[in-house]
DRENPA-3360 file (N, C-alpha, C; in nm, 2 decimals, always signed):
BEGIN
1 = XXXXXXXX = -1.20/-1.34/-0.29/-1.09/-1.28/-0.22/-1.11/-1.30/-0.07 ~ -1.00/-1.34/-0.01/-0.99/-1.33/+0.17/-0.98/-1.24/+0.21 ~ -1.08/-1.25/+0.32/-1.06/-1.11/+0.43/-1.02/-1.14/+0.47 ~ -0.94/-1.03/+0.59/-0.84/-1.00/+0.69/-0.85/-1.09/+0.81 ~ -0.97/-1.11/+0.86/-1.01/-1.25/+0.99/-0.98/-1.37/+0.89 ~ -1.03/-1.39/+0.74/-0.94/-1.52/+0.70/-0.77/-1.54/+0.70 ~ -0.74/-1.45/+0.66/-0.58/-1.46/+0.67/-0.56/-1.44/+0.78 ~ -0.61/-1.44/+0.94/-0.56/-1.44/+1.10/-0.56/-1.56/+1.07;
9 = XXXXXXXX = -0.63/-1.70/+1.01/-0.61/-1.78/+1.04/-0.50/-1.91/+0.94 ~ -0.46/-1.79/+0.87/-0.36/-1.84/+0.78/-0.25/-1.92/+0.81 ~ -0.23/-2.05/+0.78/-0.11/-2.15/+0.85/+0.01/-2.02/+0.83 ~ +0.04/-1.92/+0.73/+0.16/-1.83/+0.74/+0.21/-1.79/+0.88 ~ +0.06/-1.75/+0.97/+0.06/-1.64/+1.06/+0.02/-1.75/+1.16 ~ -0.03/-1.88/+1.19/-0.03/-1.94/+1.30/+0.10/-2.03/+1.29 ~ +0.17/-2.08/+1.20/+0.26/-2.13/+1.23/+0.36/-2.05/+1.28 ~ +0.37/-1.93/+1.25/+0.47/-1.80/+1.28/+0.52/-1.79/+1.45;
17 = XXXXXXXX = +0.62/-1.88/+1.48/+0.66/-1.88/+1.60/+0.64/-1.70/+1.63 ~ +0.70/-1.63/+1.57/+0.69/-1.48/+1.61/+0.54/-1.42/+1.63 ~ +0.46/-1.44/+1.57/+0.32/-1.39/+1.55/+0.23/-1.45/+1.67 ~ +0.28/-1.58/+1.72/+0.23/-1.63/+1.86/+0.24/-1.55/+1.97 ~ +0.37/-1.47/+1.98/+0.38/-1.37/+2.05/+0.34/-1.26/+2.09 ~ +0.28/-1.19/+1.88/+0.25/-1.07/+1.86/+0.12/-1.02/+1.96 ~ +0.11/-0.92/+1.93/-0.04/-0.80/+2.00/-0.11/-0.85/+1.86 ~ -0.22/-0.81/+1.87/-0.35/-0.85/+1.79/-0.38/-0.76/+1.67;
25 = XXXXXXXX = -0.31/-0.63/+1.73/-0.29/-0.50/+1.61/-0.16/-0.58/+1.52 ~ -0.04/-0.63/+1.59/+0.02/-0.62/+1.45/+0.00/-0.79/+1.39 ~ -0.07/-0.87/+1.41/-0.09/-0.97/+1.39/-0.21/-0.92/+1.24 ~ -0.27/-0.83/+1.25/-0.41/-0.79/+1.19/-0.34/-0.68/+1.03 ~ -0.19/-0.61/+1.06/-0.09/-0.56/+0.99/-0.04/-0.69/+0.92 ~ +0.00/-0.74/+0.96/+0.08/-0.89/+0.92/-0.02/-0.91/+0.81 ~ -0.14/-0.90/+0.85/-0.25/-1.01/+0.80/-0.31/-0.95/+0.66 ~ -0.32/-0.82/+0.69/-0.31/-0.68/+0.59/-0.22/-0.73/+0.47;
33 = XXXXXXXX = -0.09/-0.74/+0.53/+0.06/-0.73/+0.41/+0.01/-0.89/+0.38 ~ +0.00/-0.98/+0.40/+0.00/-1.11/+0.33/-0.14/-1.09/+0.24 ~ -0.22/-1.00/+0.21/-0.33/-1.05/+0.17/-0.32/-0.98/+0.06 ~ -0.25/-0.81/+0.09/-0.19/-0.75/-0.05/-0.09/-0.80/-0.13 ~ -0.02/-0.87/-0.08/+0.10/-0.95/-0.09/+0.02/-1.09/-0.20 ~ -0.09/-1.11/-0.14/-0.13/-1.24/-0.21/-0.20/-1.22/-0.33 ~ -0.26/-1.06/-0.34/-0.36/-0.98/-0.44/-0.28/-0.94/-0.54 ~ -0.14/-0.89/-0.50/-0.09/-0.82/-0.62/-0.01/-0.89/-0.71;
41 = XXXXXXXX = +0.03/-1.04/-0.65/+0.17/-1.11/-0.70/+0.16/-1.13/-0.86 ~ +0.27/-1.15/-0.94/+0.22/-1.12/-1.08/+0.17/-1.00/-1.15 ~ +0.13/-0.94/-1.08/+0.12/-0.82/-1.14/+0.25/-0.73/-1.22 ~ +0.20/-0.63/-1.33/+0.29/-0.57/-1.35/+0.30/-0.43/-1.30 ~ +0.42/-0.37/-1.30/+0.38/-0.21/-1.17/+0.26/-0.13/-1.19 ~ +0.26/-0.15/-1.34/+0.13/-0.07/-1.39/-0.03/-0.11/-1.33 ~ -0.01/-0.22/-1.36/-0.14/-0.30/-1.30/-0.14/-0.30/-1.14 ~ -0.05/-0.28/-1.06/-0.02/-0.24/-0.95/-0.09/-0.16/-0.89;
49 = XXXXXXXX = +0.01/-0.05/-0.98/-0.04/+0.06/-0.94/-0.23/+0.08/-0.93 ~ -0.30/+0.03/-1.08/-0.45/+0.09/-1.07/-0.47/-0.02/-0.99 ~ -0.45/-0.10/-0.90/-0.53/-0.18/-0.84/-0.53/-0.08/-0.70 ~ -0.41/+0.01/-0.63/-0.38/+0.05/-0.51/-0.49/+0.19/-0.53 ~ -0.47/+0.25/-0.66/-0.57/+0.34/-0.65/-0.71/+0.32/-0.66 ~ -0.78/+0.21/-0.77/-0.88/+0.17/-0.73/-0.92/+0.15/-0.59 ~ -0.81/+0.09/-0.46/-0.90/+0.10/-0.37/-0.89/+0.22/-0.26 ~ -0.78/+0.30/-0.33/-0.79/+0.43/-0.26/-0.93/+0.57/-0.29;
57 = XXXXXXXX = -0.94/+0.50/-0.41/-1.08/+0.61/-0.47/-1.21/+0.49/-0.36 ~ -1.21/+0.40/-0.36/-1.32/+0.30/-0.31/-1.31/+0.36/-0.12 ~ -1.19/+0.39/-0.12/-1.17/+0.45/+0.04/-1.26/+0.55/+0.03 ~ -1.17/+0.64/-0.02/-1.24/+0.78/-0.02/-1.39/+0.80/-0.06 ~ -1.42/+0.77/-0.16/-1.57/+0.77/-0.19/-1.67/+0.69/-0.05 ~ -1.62/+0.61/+0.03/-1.69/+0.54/+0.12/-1.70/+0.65/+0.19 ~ -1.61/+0.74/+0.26/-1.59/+0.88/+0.35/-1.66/+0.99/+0.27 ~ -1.72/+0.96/+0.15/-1.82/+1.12/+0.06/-1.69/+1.18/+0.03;
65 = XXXXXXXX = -1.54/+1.17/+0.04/-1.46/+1.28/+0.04/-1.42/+1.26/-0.11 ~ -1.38/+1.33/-0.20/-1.31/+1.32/-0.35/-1.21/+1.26/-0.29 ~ -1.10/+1.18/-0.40/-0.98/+1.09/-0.44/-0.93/+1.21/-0.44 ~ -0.79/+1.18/-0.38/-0.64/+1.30/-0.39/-0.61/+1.25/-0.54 ~ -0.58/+1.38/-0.57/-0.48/+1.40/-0.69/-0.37/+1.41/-0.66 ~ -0.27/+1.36/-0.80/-0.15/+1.36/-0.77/-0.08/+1.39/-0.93 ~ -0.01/+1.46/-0.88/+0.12/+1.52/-0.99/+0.18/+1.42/-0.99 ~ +0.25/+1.43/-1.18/+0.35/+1.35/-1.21/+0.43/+1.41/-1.21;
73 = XXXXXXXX = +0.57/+1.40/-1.16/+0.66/+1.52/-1.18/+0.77/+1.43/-1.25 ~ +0.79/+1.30/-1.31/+0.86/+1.24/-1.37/+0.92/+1.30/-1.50 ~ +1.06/+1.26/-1.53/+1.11/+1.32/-1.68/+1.09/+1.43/-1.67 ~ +1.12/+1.49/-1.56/+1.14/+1.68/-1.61/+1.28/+1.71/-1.54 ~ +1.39/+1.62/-1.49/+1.53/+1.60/-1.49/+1.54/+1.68/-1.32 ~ +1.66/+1.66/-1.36/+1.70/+1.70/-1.20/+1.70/+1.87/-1.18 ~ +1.66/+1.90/-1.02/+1.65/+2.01/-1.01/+1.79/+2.12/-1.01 ~ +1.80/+2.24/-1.07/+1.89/+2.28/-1.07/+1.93/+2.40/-0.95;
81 = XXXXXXX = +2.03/+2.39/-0.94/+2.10/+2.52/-0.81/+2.04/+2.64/-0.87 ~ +2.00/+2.76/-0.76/+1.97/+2.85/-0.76/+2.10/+2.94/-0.83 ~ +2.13/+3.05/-0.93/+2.25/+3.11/-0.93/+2.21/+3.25/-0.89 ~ +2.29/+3.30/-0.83/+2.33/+3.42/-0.73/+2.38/+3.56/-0.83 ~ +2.28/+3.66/-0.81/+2.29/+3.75/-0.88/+2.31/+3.84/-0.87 ~ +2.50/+3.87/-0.83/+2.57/+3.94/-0.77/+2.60/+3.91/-0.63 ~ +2.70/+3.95/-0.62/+2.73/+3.98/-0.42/+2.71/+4.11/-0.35;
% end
């Protein structure tokens, strides 16, 4: 896998009339998105998905801090209006 200082020097981002321009922060963003962009391609959402949390638990555990949990709140339909009980 490429790091981030390899993809700075990515013909993508040096030929990039725009990126010649850029600040160093968003050139280092740019560099970020092409590298996820080059990690995930082919994937399926599924596979996607455990790859973004694999490296969000790899975040978190580097900080000692537990992985966020997250609710599925999918297929439980749309939320309904409050009805009013009485005037």
């Amino acid at each position: 896998m490429k790091t981030i200082q390899e993809y700075l020097t990515d013909p993508r981002i040096i030929n990039d009339p725009c990126m010649a321009k850029a600040l160093d922060p968003i050139k280092e963003i740019h560099a970020a998105r092409l590298k996820i962009q080059d990690e995930t391609s082919g994937m399926t959402a599924s596979e996607e998905a455990a790859y973004h949390k694999k490296n969000i638990d790899a975040l978190f555990s580097s900080k000692g801090r537990p992985s966020p949990q997250f609710v599925n709140l999918s297929g439980q339909g749309k939320l309904q209006p409050r009805v009013s009980v009485g005037k």
